[in-house]
RODO-2510 file (C-alpha; in nm, 4 decimals, decimal comma):
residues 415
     n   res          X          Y          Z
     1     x     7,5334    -8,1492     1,8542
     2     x     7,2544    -7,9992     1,6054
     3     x     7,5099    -7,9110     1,3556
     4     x     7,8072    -7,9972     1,2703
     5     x     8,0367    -7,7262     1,0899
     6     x     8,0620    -7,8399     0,7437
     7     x     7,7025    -7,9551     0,7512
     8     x     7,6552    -7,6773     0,4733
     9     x     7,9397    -7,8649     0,2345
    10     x     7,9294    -8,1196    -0,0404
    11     x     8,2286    -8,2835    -0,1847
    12     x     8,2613    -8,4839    -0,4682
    13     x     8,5390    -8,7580    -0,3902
    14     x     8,7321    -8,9420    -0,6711
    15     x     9,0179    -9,0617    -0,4283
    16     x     9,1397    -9,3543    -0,3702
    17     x     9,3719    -9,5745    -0,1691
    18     x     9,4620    -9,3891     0,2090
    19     x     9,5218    -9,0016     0,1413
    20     x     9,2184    -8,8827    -0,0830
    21     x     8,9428    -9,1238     0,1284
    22     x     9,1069    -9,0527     0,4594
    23     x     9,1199    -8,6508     0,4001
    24     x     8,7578    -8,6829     0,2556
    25     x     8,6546    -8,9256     0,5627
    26     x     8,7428    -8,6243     0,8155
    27     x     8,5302    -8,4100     0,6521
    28     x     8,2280    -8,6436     0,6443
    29     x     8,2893    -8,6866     1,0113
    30     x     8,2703    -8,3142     1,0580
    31     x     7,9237    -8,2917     0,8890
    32     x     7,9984    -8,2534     0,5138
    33     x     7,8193    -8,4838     0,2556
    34     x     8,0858    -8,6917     0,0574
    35     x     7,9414    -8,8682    -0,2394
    36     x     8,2273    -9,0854    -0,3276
    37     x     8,2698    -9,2045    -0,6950
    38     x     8,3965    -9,5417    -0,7869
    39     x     8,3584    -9,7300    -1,1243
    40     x     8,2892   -10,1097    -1,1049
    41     x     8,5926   -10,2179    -1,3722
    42     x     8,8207    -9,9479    -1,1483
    43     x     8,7808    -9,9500    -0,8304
    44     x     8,9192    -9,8767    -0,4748
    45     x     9,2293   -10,1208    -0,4472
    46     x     9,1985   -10,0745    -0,0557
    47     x     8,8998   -10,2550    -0,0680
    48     x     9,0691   -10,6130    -0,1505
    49     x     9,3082   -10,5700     0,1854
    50     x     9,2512   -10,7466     0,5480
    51     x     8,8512   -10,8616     0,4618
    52     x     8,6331   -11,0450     0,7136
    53     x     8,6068   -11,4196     0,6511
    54     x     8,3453   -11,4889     0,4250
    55     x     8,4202   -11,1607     0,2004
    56     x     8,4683   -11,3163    -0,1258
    57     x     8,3514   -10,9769    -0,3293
    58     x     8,5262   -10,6142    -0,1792
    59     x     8,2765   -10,4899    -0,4074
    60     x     8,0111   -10,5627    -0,2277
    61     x     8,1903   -10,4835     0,1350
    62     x     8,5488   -10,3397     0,1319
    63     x     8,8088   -10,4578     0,4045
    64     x     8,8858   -10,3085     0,7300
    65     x     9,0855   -10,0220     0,6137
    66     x     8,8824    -9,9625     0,3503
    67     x     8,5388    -9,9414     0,5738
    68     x     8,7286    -9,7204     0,8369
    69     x     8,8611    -9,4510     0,5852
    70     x     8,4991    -9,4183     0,3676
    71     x     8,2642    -9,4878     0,6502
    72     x     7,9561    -9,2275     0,6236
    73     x     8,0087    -9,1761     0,2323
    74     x     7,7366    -9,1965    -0,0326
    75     x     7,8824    -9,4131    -0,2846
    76     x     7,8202    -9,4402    -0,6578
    77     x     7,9464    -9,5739    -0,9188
    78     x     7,9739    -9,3517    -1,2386
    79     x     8,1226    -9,4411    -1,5775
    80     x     8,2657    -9,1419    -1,6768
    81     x     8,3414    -9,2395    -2,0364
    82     x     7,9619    -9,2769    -2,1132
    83     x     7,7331    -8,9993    -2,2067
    84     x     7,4659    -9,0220    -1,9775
    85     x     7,7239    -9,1258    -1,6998
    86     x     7,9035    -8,8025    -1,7731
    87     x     7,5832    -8,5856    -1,7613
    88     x     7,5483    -8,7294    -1,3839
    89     x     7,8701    -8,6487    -1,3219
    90     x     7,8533    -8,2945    -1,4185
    91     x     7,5475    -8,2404    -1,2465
    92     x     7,7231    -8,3289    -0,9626
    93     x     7,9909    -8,0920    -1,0114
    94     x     7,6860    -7,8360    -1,0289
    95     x     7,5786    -7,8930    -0,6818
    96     x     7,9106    -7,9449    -0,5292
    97     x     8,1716    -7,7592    -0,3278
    98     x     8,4439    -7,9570    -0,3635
    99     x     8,5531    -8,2208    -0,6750
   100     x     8,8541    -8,3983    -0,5183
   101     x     9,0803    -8,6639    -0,6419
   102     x     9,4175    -8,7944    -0,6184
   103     x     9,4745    -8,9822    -1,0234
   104     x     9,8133    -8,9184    -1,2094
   105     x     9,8302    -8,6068    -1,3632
   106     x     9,7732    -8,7923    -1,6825
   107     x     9,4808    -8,9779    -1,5375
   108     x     9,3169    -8,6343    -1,4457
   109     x     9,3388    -8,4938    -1,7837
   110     x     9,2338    -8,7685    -1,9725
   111     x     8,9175    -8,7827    -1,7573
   112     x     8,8515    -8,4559    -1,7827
   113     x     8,8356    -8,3325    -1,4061
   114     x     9,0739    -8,0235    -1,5063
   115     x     8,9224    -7,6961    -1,3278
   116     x     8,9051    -7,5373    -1,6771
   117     x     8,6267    -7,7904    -1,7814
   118     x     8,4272    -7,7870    -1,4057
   119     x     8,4377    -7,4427    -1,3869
   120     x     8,2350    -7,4197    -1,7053
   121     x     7,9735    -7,5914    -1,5255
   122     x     8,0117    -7,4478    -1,1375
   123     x     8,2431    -7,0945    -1,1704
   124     x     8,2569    -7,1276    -0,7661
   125     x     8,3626    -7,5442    -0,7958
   126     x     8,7289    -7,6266    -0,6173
   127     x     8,9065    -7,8259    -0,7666
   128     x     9,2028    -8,0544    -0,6373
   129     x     9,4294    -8,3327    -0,7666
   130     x     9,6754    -8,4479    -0,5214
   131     x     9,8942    -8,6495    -0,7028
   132     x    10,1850    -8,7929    -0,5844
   133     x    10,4445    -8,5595    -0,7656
   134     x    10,1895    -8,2694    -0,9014
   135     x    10,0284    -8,1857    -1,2004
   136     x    10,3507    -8,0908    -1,3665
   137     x    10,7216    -8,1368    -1,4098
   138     x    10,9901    -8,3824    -1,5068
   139     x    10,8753    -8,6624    -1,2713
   140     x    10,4649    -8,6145    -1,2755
   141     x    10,3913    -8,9472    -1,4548
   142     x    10,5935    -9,1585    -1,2087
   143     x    10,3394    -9,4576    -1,0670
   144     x    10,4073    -9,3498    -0,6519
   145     x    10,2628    -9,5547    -0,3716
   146     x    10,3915    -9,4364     0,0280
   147     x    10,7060    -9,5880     0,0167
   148     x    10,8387    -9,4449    -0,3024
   149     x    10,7340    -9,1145    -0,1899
   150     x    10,9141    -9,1805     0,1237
   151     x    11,2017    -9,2843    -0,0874
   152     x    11,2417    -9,0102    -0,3085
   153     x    11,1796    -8,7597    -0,0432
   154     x    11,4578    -8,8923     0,1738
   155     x    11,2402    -8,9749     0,4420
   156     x    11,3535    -9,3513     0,4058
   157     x    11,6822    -9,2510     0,4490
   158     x    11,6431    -9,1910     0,8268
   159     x    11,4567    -9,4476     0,9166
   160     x    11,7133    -9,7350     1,0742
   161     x    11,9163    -9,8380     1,3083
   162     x    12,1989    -9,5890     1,3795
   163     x    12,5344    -9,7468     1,1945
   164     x    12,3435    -9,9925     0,9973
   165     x    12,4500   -10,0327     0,6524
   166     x    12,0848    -9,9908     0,4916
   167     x    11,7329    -9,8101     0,5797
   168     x    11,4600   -10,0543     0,7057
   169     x    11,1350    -9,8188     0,5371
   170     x    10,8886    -9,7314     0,7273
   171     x    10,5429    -9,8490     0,8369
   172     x    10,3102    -9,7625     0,8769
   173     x    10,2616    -9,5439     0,5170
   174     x    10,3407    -9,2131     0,6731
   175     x    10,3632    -9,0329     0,3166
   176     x     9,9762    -9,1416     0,2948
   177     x     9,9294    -8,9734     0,6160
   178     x    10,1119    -8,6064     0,5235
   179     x     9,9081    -8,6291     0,1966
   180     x     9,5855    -8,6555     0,3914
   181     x     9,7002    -8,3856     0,5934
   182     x     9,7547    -8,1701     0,3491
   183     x     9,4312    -8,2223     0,1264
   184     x     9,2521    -8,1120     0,4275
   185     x     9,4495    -7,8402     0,5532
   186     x     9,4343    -7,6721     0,1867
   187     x     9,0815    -7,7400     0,0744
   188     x     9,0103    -7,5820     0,4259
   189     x     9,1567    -7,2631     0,3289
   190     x     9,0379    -7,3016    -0,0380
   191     x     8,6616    -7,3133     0,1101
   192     x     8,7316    -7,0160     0,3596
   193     x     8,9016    -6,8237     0,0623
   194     x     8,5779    -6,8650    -0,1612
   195     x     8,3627    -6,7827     0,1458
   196     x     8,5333    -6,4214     0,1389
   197     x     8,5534    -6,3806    -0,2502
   198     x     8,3280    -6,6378    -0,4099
   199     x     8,5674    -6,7511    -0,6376
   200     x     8,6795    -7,1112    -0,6706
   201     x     8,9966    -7,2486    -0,7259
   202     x     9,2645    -7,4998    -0,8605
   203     x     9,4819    -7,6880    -0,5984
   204     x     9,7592    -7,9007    -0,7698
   205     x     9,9020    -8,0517    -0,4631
   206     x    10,1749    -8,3130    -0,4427
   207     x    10,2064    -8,5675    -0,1955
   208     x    10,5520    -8,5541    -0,2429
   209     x    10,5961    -8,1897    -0,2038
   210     x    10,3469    -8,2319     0,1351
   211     x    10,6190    -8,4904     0,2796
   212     x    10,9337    -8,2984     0,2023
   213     x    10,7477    -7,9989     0,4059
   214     x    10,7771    -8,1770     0,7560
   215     x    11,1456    -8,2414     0,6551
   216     x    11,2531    -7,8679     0,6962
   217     x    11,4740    -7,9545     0,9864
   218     x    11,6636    -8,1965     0,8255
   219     x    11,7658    -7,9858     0,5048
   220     x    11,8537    -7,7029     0,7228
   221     x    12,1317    -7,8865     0,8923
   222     x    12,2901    -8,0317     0,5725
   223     x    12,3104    -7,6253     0,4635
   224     x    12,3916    -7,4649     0,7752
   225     x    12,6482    -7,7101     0,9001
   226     x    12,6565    -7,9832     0,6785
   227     x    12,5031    -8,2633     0,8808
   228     x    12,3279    -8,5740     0,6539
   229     x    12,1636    -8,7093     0,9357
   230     x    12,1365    -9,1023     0,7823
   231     x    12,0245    -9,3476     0,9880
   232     x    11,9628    -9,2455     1,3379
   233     x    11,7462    -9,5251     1,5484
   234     x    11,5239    -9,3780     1,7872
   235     x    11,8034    -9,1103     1,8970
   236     x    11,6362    -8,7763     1,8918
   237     x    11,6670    -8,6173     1,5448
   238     x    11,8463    -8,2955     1,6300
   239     x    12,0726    -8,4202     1,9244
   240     x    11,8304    -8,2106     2,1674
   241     x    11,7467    -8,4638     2,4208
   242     x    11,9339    -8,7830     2,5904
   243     x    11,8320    -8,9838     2,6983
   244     x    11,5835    -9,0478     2,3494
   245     x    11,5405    -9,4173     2,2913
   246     x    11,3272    -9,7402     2,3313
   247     x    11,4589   -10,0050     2,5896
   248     x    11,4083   -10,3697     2,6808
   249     x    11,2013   -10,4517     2,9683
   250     x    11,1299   -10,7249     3,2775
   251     x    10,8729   -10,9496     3,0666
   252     x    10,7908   -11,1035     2,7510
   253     x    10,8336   -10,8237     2,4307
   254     x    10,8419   -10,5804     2,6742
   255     x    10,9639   -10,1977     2,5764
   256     x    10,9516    -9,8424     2,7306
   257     x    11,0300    -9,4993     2,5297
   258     x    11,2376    -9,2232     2,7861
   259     x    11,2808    -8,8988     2,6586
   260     x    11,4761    -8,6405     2,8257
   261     x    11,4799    -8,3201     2,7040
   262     x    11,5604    -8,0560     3,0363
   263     x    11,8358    -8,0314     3,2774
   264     x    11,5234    -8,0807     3,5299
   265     x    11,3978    -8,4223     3,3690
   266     x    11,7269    -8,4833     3,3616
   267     x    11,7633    -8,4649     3,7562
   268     x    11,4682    -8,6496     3,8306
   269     x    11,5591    -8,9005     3,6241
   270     x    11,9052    -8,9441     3,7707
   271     x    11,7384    -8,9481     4,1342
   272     x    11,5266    -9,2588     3,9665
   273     x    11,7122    -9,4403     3,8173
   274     x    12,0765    -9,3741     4,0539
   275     x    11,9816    -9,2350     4,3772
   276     x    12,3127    -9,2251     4,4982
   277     x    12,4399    -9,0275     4,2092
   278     x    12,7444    -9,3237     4,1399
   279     x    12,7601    -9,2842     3,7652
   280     x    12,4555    -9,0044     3,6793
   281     x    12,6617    -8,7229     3,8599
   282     x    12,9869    -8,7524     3,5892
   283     x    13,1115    -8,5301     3,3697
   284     x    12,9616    -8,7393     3,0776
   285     x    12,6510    -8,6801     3,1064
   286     x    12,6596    -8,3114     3,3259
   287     x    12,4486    -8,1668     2,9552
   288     x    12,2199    -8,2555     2,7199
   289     x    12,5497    -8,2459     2,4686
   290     x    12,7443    -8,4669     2,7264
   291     x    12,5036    -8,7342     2,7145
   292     x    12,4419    -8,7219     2,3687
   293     x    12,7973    -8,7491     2,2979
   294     x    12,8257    -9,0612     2,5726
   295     x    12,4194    -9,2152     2,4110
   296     x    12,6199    -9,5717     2,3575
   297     x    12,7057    -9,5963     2,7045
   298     x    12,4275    -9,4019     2,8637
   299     x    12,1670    -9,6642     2,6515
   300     x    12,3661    -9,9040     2,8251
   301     x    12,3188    -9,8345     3,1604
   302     x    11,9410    -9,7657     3,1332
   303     x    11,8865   -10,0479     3,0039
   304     x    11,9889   -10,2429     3,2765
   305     x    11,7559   -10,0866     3,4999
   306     x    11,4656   -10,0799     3,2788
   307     x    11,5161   -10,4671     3,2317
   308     x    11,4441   -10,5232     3,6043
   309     x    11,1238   -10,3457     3,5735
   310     x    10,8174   -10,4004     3,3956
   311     x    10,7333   -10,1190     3,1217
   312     x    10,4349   -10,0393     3,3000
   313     x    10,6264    -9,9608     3,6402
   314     x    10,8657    -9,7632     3,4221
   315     x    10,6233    -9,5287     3,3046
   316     x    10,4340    -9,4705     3,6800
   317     x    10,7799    -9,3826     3,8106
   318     x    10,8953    -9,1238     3,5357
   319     x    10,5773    -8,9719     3,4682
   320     x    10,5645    -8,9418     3,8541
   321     x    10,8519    -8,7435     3,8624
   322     x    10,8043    -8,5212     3,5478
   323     x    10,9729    -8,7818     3,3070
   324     x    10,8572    -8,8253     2,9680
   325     x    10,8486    -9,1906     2,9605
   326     x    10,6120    -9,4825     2,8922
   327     x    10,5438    -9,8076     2,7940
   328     x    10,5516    -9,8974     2,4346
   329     x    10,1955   -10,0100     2,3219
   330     x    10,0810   -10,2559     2,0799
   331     x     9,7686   -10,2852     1,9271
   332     x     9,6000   -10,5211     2,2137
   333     x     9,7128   -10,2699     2,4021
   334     x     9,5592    -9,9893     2,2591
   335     x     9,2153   -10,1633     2,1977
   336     x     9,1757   -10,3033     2,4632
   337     x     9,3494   -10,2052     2,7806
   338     x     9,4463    -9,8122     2,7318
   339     x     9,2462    -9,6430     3,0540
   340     x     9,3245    -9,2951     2,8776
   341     x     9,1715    -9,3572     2,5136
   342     x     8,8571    -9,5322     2,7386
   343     x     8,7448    -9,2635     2,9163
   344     x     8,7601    -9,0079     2,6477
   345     x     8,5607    -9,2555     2,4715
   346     x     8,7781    -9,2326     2,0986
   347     x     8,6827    -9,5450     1,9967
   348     x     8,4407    -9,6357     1,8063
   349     x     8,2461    -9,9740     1,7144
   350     x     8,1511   -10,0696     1,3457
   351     x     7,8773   -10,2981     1,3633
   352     x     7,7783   -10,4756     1,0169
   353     x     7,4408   -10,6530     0,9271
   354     x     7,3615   -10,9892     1,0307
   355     x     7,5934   -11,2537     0,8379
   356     x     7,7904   -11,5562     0,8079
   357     x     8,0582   -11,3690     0,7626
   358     x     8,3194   -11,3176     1,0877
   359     x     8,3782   -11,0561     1,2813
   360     x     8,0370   -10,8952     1,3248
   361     x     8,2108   -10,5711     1,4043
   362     x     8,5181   -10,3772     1,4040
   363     x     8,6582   -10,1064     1,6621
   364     x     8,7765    -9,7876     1,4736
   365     x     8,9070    -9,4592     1,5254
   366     x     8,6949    -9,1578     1,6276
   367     x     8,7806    -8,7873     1,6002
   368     x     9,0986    -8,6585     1,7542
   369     x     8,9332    -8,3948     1,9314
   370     x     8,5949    -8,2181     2,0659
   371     x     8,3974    -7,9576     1,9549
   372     x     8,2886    -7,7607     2,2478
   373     x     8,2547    -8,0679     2,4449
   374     x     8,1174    -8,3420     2,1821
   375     x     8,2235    -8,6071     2,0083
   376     x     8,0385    -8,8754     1,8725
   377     x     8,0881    -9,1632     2,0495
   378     x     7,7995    -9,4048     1,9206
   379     x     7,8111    -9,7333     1,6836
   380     x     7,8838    -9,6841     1,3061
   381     x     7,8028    -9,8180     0,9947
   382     x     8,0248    -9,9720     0,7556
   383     x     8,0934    -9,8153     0,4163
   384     x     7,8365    -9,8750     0,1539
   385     x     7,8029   -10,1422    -0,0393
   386     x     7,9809   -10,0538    -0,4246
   387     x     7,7219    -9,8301    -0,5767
   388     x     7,4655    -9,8732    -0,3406
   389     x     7,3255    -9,5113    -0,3346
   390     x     7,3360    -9,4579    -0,7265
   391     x     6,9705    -9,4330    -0,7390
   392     x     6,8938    -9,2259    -0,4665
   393     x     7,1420    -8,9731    -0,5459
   394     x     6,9989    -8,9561    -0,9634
   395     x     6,6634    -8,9534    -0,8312
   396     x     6,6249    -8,7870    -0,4928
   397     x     6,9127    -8,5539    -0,5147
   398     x     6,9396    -8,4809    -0,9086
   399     x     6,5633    -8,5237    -0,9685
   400     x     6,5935    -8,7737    -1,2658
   401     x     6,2757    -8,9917    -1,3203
   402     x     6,2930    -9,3346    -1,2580
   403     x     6,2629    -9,3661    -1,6421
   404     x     6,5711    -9,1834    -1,7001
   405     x     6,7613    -9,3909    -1,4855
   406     x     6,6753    -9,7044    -1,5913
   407     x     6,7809    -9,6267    -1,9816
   408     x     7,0969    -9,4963    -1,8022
   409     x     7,1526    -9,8673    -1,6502
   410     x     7,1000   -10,0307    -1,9838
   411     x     7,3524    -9,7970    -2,1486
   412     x     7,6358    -9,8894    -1,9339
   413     x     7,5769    -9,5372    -1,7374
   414     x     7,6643    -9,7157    -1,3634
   415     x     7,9229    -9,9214    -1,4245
***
């Protein structure tokens, strides 16, 4: 593809950790230039996490997650308290679309990031902070990580099994993920909105906020009819489809999901899994409410078919007869043996320089989708090494002599 549609974009990225670098990350892949900003004494803390052997620095080479989520960046490293290290900074701001974090709302201020200061220096800059409870109110200087935004938001609360006496949390973070969601779905509209009006913007989001939005369903029912849903298991959420569960199969670990959510499905499956219609043709499960009010017993029963089949003949039969149902993959799985993900080609390989240190490449996750018809599909690079494109961006890209930047270097400008 000659160009890509945010080939035209440049974003400054402060994040950190999964929801600022993965948000950030998309954008990159979609053709924007991310110059992401790290300091030496502060940096990423995803870098230290699941490293190849031999990785004894994650400032020199970040682990797995860390590569995957900042692959294609310019990095630099910026100290933000010095002078000259602030005067690169702002002349960043000046050439930028987009300054993007996700520090405490303290942290923010304190570093001056606020939109009142960059929009002294770039009037069309936008500006966000996702924070994980906003730039304001009672709770904005809590410390939050994933699970105590899934905590406070109630999410945790549904996640167990059905009449257990506590939640198990969930994994993986899936607060990081609605944060990352969000940061691109509003800095999205924030760069359409200044395309229209040239004006920039402040976007205070909170990753908190973000994760209570997918929970409208759930609040609803406790108001309208007074439901707390609690612990459910894998029982569908609203009660609109029974079957809804994960169940035991012929082999080793072995698991299939079933879903049935139609009067249809559910006659197809019946014709599966009880041709003779002994037990599928009573009263208890002759509606979706039936069998939701029978699950116990109907869980039962499946489950002593699907243990005399493997999960993979499970799946061929349903989906054969218009069944949502499938076997459960694991990771191996996925990598390695999914036909589907294969020959769309969403994988992609990470290949690192030659080394002594082990693996000499990692498979990682492409694009979701196509743009009329492409998708990258070739090796990457991993994520630069900490500060590796300091230089080239003072020099090349802000024009500073060579002079310049070594007096910057000796006055602590870098690190």
């Amino acid at each position: 593809m000659d160009r890509l549609p945010l080939s035209d974009i440049t974003i400054l990225d402060l994040t950190w950790v999964i929801a600022g670098p993965l948000a950030t990350r998309l954008f990159c892949d979609l053709g924007a230039r991310v110059i992401k900003v790290e300091s030496r004494k502060s940096f990423d803390v995803l870098r230290s996490g699941c490293r190849r052997k031999g990785n004894d620095d994650p400032r020199k080479e970040g682990g797995w997650n860390y590569n995957d989520l900042n692959r294609g960046k310019m990095h630099i490293t910026i100290n933000l308290k010095s002078e000259k290290g602030r005067e690169v900074f702002e002349e960043l701001v000046r050439i930028s679309d987009v300054v993007v974090s996700n520090f405490s709302a303290a942290a923010f201020k304190k570093l001056r990031l606020t939109y009142e200061e960059l929009r002294e220096i770039n009037p069309g800059i936008i500006v966000m902070n996702a924070s994980g409870l906003g730039d304001w109110g009672p709770f904005s200087s809590f410390v939050t990580f994933a699970p105590i935004l899934q905590s406070m938001t109630g999410i945790e609360s549904l996640v167990g099994y059905e009449g257990a006496d506590s939640p198990l949390g969930s994994y993986p973070p899936v607060a990081d993920y609605m944060g990352s969601l969000a940061v691109c779905n509003y800095l999205m509209a924030a760069l359409e909105f200044r395309r229209k009006t040239g004006k920039g913007q402040f976007l205070d989001l909170s990753q908190g906020e973000a994760a209570v939005s997918y929970l409208g369903h759930i609040l609803l029912d406790w108001q309208v009819n007074r439901v707390k849903k609690g612990l459910r298991g894998n029982h569908h959420y609203a009660d609109c489809a029974a079957p809804h569960n994960v169940y035991q199969c012929l082999g080793e670990n072995q698991w299939c999901a079933i879903s049935v959510a139609s009067e249809k499905e559910w006659k197809a499956f019946a014709k599966i899994i009880d041709p003779c219609g002994e037990w599928t043709n009573s009263e208890k499960y002759s509606s979706t409410e039936a069998r939701v009010g029978n699950q116990k017993e109907l869980d039962e029963r499946i489950s002593r078919w699907t243990r005399q089949k493997t999960a993979k003949e499970v799946g061929e039969l349903l989906q054969a007869a218009g069944v949502s149902g499938v076997p459960v993959q694991n990771s191996e799985d996925l990598l390695y043996k999914d036909e589907h993900l294969k020959e769309r080609k969403f994988f992609r390989k990470m290949v690192f320089p030659p080394s002594d240190r082990e693996p000499d490449s990692f498979i990682v996750n492409g694009l979701p989708f196509f743009i009329n018809g492409y998708r990258s599909t070739g090796d990457l690079a991993p994520a630069p090494e900490m500060g590796w494109d300091t230089r080239y961006v003072v020099e090349n890209i802000l024009g500073k002599s060579r002079e310049w930047y070594d007096e910057a270097v000796k006055a602590e400008a870098f690190i």
